[in-house]
C-alpha angles and dihedrals in degrees: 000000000000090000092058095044093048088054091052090049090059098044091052082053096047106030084083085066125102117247091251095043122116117247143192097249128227119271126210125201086193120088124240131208118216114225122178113238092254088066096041091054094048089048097050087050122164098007134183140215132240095214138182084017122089081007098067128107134259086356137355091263100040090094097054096266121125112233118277113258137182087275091052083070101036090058088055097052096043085055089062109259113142104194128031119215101212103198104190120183111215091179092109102033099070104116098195136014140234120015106021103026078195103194117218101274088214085056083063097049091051087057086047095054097043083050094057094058091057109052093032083070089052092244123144117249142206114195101200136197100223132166088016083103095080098064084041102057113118093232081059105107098173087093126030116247087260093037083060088043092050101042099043088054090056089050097051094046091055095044083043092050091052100050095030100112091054123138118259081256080072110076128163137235115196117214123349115232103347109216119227139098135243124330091336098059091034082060104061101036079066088059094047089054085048096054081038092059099036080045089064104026081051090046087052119187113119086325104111085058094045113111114236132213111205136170140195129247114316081002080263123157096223092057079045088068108034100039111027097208103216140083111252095225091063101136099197129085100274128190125193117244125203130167122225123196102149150182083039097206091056098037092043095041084239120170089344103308099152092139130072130153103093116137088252084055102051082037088059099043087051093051103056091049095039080055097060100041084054093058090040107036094152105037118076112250130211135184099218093190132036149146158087102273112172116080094220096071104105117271106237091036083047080058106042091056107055078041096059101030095048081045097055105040076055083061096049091042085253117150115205135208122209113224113214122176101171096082086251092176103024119145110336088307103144088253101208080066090075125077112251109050134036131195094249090051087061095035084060096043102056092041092052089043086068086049090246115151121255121210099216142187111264117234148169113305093151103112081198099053109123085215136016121228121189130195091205086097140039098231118181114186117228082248106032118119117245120247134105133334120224110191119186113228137180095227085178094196097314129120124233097228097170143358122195130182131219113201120222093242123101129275086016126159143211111269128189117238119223118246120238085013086063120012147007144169117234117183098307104347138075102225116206106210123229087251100063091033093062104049095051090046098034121179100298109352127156121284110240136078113318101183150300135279112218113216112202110190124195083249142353122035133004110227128222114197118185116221119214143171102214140178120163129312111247118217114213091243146009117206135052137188116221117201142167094268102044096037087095089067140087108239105232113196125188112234132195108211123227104182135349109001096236126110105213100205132322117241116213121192129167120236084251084053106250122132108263083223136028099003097191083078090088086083090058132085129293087264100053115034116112083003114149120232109247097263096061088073125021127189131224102207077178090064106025095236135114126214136223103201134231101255083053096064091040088071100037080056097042091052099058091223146125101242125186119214114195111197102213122198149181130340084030100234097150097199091047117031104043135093121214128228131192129201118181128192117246 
């Protein structure tokens, strides 16, 4: 704590100087040991992001996260991350203006505390400037070009100050998805990394030896590539940092793209890495930001791409970072009870981090297909016959040893199913035999989930399938009125789930049959085509209740027509699991 309070002293004292000036540096009595950033980014792999918590604005709650505490941290890391990215927004804790820009000093603590959770573990952290970039857009007139530069340099040298004395575990990104277009923007970005590097070598310390992650504008590849974003003289170990969220329409849940894994699509991911390791052969690489988010995005496919991204960064000597904004891991909350992220994801994460093959469950990749099937869950329909399940995998070289289920009852455990009685594979498929069908959906038994089969592998990934007896969702009502006076609000509908509580996508077609929205879908697949973007609907698993927003009824209003909305869900069988809604006009 002396230490911290000494660096603050000297920050108050310094921040009045100009960028250029010369200052009295930083000294640390503890020792540091220089690593280069190769070995940084293989240490810190796989990482994870606290997200939606110091980077929220105006305050680290203010985005319905809890703050962030030492347990936060120790479920991370016993979920296998090695590193944490830490994105932290100053923007409102500036507690005076030009020509200080003298941050809250008990801001500074906070970072300091959430830091300490972090490397007294013995993890590897990124203290990251995030949402700054919105003051410091270039389209931004609020500040001059030199007032930003200024004032960014006097952020990053107190943040620097404060952190100066870090171990080499600590390193230091400088600004997260810078905004600007083209030369120009490329242009200032490169004086904010300037002001960024003369902010910590000012700040001195053990800085001048830190390694740095730092991207280029949007954190985009292609920007990577055409406008390579630091000074040359740059002294300290840097790595290059790029985020990766495509395709945008699957990983967003945009016009019904709940599927991914064709050979086009791994062609396509591949690519784009193999791309940037090609422009960069001798400098380490790291994807700051990835993932699937949206909990509508088909299970199997959901899997299939962090596998084969995180596989394939592996192949290129990329290290990747999972962004997870649902507090996934927040206070001692079971996290694989919250929406965006679920155990086998990270299972399959950290195994294909190591570049470790996953057997995984086959699904859906046709654009065409008329409906999507998964073999990430044993569905039985209410009026299916019972008989065996045959469900496609990938084993990709890997041998099913075990498989256990856990009933949905309470007080239930794990309990090893017999080969041969219960299960087998056979070719491609693993096959659930009659007999263990029909003990878990007997005659007449409730819809809903009724357990989880456990898959154990001779190596990569363990597999959690969810079992459910499912018919379609019901919504508490079907039919709404807009008018010119409700038009400004979201639409919230009470739903009783049948089956898996996901709506796959939401379908919106006018009474003259156009799209309400983005009528060119017509020209896409079956299941695509007048499908909303995730965005346009939400769900409250809390409440049990789906949305409709606000915009949407704005066009259902401004088009003056009876439009249907059908909610589809999971497994996608159009004709079957869906549940129609009608608005009129007054």
């Amino acid at each position: 704590m002396r230490t911290h309070l000494c660096a603050l002293a000297v920050s108050r004292v310094l921040v009045v100087l100009a960028p250029s000036a010369a200052v009295a540096q930083l000294q640390c009595s503890n020792t540091f040991e220089p690593i280069t950033a190769q070995e940084w980014n293989d240490g810190a792999n796989p990482g994870w992001n606290i997200g939606n918590t110091l980077d929220a604005t105006p305050d680290e709650t203010s985005w319905g996260q809890p703050r962030v505490v030492n347990s936060t941290i120790t479920n991370v890391k016993s979920a296998g991350f090695r590193g944490i990215r830490i994105p932290i927004t100053h923007q409102d804790h500036f507690i005076s203006g030009a020509p200080d820009y003298i941050l809250d000093p008990a801001w500074l603590d906070r970072i300091v505390e959430v830091l300490s959770y972090v490397t007294s573990q013995g993890l590897y952290a990124l203290v990251n400037s995030h949402h700054d970039s919105w003051w410091l857009d270039p389209s931004n007139t609020a500040l001059t070009a030199d007032e930003k530069e200024e004032k960014y340099y006097r952020m990053w040298y107190q943040v620097a100050s404060r952190l100066a004395c870090q171990s080499s575990k600590v390193a230091f990104e400088p600004l997260n998805e810078p905004s600007g277009q083209g030369e120009d923007g490329a242009g200032f970005l490169l004086r904010l990394h300037g002001a960024f590097y003369r902010a910590i070598a000012d700040a001195g310390g053990h800085n001048s030896k830190r390694v740095l992650v730092v991207g280029p504008l949007g954190n985009s590849w292609p920007n990577m590539v055409q406008y390579p974003g630091y000074p040359p003289d740059v002294e300290n170990p840097v790595i290059l940092s790029y985020h990766f969220y495509g395709p945008w329409d699957f990983t967003a849940t945009a016009w019904g793209r709940t599927w991914w894994g064709n050979d086009d699509d791994k062609a396509n991911m591949e690519s784009e890495i193999a791309q940037v390791r090609g422009n960069f052969t001798e400098t380490p690489l790291h994807i700051g930001e990835m993932g699937v988010g949206p909990p509508s995005t088909e299970t199997a496919a959901r899997w299939k791409w962090h596998d084969f991204l995180c596989r394939t960064a592996h192949k290129y000597n990329t290290s990747s970072f999972l962004w997870d904004a649902g507090g996934s891991f927040a206070d001692d909350t079971p996290w694989w009870t919250w929406r965006d992220l679920d155990p086998t994801t990270i299972r399959i994460i950290n195994t294909a981090s190591q570049g470790i093959p996953n057997a995984l469950p086959d699904s859906t990749t046709d654009n065409q297909a008329s409906e999507a099937w998964t073999s990430a869950y044993l569905f039985h329909h209410q009026n299916e016959t019972l008989g065996d399940k045959r469900l496609p995998f990938l084993w990709n070289g890997n041998t099913l040893l075990n498989v256990e289920v856990t009933r949905a009852c309470n007080g239930s455990q794990p309990v090893t199913l017999v080969e041969g009685r219960d299960w087998e594979v056979d070719g491609n498929d693993l096959v659930v035999k009659e007999a263990f069908v029909s003990s878990v959906f007997p005659r007449g038994s409730n819809l809903g989930k009724k357990g989880s089969l456990l898959l154990q592998f001779d190596q990569g990934a363990d597999l959690t399938l969810e079992i459910f007896h499912w018919a379609a969702s019901e919504l508490g009502f079907d039919s709404f009125e807009v008018t010119q006076e409700n038009k400004g609000q979201d639409l919230w509908i009470p739903i009783k789930w049948n089956g898996l509580n996901r709506v796959a996508t939401v379908e919106a077609y006018k009474s003259d049959g156009v799209p309400l929205r983005d009528d060119w879908t017509i020209w896409m697949g079956p299941l695509q085509r007048g499908r909303l973007v995730n965005g346009n609907y939400e769900v409250d698993l809390t409440e049990n209740r789906v949305a409709i927003r606000a915009e949407i009824l704005q066009s259902v209003f401004d088009a003056g027509l009876t439009t249907n909305f059908r909610f589809e869900f999971h497994p996608r069988q159009p004709d079957v699991n869906f549940a129609n809604f009608t608005i009129t006009v007054a």
